[in-house]
C-alpha positions in Angstrom: 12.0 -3.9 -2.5 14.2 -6.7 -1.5 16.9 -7.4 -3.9 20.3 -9.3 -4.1 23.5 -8.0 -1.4 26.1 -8.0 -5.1 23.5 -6.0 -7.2 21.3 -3.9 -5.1 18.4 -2.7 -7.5 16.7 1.3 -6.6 13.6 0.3 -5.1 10.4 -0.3 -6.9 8.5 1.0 -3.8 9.8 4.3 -4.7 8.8 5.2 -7.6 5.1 6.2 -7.1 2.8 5.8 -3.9 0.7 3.5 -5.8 1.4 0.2 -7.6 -1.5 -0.7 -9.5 -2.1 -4.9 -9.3 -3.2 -5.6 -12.9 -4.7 -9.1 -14.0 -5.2 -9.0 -17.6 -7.2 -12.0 -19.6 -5.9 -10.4 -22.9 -2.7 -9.7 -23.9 -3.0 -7.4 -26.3 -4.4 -4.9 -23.8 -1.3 -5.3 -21.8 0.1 -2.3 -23.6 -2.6 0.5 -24.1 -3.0 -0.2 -20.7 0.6 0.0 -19.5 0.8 3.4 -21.1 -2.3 4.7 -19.4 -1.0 4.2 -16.0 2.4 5.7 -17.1 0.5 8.7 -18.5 -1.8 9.2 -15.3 1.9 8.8 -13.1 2.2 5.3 -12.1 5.1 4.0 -13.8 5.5 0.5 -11.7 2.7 -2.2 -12.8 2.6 -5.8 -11.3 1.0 -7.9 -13.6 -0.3 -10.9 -11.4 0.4 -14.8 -12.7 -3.2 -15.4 -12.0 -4.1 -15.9 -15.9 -2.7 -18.0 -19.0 -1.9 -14.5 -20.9 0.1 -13.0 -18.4 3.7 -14.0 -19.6 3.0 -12.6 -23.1 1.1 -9.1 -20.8 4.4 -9.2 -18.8 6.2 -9.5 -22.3 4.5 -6.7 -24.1 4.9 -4.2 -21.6 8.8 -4.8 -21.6 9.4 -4.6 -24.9 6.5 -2.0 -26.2 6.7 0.3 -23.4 10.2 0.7 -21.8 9.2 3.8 -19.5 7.0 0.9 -17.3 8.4 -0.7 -14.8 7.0 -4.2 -15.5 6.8 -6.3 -12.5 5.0 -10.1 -11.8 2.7 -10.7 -9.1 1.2 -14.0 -7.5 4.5 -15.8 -7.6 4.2 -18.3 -5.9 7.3 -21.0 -7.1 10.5 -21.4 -9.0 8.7 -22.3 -11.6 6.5 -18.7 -11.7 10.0 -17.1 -11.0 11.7 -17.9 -14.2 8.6 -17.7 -16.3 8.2 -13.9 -15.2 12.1 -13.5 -15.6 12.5 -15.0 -18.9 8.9 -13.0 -19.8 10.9 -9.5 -18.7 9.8 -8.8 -15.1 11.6 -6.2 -13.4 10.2 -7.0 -10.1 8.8 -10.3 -8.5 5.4 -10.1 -5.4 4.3 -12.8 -3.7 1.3 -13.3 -1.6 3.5 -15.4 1.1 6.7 -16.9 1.2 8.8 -20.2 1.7 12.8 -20.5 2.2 12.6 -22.3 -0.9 10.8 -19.6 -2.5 12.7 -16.9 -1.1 15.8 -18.5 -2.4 14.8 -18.9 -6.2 13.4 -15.1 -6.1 16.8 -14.1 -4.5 18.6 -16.3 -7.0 16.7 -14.4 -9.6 18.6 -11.2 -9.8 15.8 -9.1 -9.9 14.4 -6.9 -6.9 11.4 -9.3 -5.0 8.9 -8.5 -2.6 7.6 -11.6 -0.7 4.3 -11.2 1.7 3.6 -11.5 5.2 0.9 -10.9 7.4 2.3 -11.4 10.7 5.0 -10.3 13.4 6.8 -13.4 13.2 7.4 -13.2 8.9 8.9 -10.1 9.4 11.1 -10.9 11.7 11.9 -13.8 10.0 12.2 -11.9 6.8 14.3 -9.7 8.6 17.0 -12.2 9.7 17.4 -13.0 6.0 18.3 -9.4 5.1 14.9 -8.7 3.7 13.4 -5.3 4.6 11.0 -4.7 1.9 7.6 -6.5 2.3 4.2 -6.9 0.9 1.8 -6.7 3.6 -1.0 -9.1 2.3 -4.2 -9.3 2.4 -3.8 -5.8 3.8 -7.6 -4.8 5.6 -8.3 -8.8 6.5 -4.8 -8.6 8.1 -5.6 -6.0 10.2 -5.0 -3.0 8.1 -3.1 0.4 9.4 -4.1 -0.4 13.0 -1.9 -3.7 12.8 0.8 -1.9 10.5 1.4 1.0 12.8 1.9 -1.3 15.8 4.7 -2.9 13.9 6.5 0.4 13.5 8.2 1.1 17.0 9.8 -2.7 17.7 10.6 -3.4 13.8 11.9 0.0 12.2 13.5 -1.8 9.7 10.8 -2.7 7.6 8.8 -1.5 5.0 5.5 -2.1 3.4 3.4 -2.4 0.7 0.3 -3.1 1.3 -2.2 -4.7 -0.9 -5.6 -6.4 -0.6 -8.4 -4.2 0.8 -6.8 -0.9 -0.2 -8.9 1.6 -1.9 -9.2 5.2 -3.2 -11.2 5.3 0.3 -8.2 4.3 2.7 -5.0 4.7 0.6 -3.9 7.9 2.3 -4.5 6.7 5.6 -1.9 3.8 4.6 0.5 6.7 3.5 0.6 8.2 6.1 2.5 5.4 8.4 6.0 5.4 8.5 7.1 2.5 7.7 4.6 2.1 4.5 6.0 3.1 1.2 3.7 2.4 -1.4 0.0 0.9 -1.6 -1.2 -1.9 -3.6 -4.6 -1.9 -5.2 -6.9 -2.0 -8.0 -9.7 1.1 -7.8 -7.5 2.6 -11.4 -8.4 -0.4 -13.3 -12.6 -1.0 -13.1 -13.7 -3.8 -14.9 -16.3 -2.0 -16.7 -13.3 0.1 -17.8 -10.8 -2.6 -18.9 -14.2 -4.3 -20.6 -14.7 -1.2 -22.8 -10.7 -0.5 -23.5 -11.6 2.8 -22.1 -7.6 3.9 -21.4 -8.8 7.6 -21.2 -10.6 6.7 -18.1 -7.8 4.3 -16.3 -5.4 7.3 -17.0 -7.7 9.9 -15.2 -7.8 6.9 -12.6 -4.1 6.7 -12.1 -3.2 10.1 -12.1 -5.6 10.4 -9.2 -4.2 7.9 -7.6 -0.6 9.2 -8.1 -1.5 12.5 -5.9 -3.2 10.3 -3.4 -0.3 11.8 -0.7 -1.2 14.9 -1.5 -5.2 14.7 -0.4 -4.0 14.3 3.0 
């Protein structure tokens, strides 16, 4: 994950081969639910800016559950940048990306991961020193097929992507060089967050944490 040249952050893309994309209409599941996916081994979360209680999820997490690594996702303007910051994101994802975007998530201080879903955004990415990408939406984009043909000319960067990916095709993502982690949703089912059943998202996660090793 991208991150400032003065303060270079270790990289969120490390830390488990799944990041679990979370959208939470209630706050006050943001931390049972934070500590399930920490439990079950996937200790990066990006809570996406798609609902009103995200800030006070992102919030929660930070301060209730400091072994999480509590990102934002769906930033999509300055404006979304220093509400996650201010909220306690660690991390900043983006579906896409502007220079003016890029510039207030650089200016942030925190480790960012902007989209793309073509040659030409990576390699535009790339001139900028960014080398750590969301590749978004993953399967409509053209899935491992069109990430694998990006490997050989543009070695320098690295993926994660989201949108599409499933229990079903993670590993197959994985297995490409120049992915790091996956993006998706299959730990969180609805029926699951509906019934505040955390036992079940942390047999979920940890499941998804050994998805490497089903290969």
């Amino acid at each position: 994950m991208s991150s400032p040249a003065a303060s270079p952050a270790p990289s969120v893309l490390d830390l488990a081969p799944v990041l679990p994309v979370v959208v939470l209409h209630d706050a006050e599941d943001a931390v049972p639910l934070a500590r399930a996916l920490v439990a079950g081994g996937l200790p990066a979360i990006e809570v996406t800016l798609r609902t009103p209680a995200a800030p006070a999820a992102i919030r929660a997490i930070a301060d209730a559950v400091p072994e999480a690594v509590v990102g934002a996702g769906t930033v999509l303007s300055g404006g979304d940048v220093r509400t996650a910051v201010e909220a306690g994101a660690r991390f900043l994802v983006s579906p896409g990306w502007t220079d003016t975007l890029l510039e207030a998530m650089r200016a942030s201080g925190v480790p960012y991961l902007p989209g793309v879903s073509t040659a030409s955004e990576v390699v535009a990415l790339l001139e900028r020193g960014v080398h750590e990408m969301k590749f978004f939406p993953a399967e409509a984009a053209g899935g491992t097929a069109y990430l694998k043909s990006l490997a050989s000319p543009l070695p320098r960067a690295r993926f994660c992507p989201t949108g599409g990916v499933s229990a079903a095709n993670a590993a197959s993502y994985l297995t490409l060089p120049n992915v790091a982690c996956v993006g998706g949703t299959w730990m969180l089912p609805a029926d699951a967050l509906a019934a505040k059943d955390w036992d079940r998202v942390r047999a979920l996660a940890a499941g998804a944490s050994q998805v490497r090793s089903t290969e």
